[in-house]
C-alpha positions, 0 to 999 in steps of 0.5 A: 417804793422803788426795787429791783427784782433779780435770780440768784443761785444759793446753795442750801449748805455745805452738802448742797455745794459739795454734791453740785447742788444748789439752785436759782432764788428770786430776791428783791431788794429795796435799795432805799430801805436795804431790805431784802426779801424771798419766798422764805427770808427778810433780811437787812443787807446794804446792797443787792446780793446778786450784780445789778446787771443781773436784775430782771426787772424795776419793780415797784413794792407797795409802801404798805408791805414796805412798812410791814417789812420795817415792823418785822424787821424791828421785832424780830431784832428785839426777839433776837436780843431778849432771847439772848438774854436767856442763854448763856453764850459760850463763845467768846 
């Protein structure tokens, strides 16, 4: 499937920016399936997080690891509302 690979720079928090941290990510996102993933997160998100100008390459990713990504992403919304459901929010 088709994607595109870019860097961009993040900060880790609020200390991170404060103090000038921060540094430079590679991402990937597939358009298609509005996925994007890292070294360390997978996440839906409706476009590329960076400017497209900014991408380093047009990648191909593997329509296996696309379905594995899609899997995840389901669980991990269905994690997320059954474990909701054993808190009380207090936010309101």
């Amino acid at each position: 499937m088709k994607a595109l690979k870019y860097k961009l720079f993040i900060y880790e928090g609020t200390m991170d920016f404060v103090h000038e941290g921060g540094h430079t990510i590679e991402e990937i996102f597939i358009p298609d399936e509005k996925i994007i993933f890292n070294e360390q997160f997978v996440f839906k998100y409706p476009d590329a997080r960076a400017d497209i100008q900014t991408a380093i390459e047009k990648i191909e990713v593997d329509d296996k690891f696309v379905d594995i990504l899609k899997k995840y992403l389901n669980y991990k919304d269905k994690i997320e509302k059954e474990r909701k459901k054993y808190f009380v929010s207090t936010k309101q």
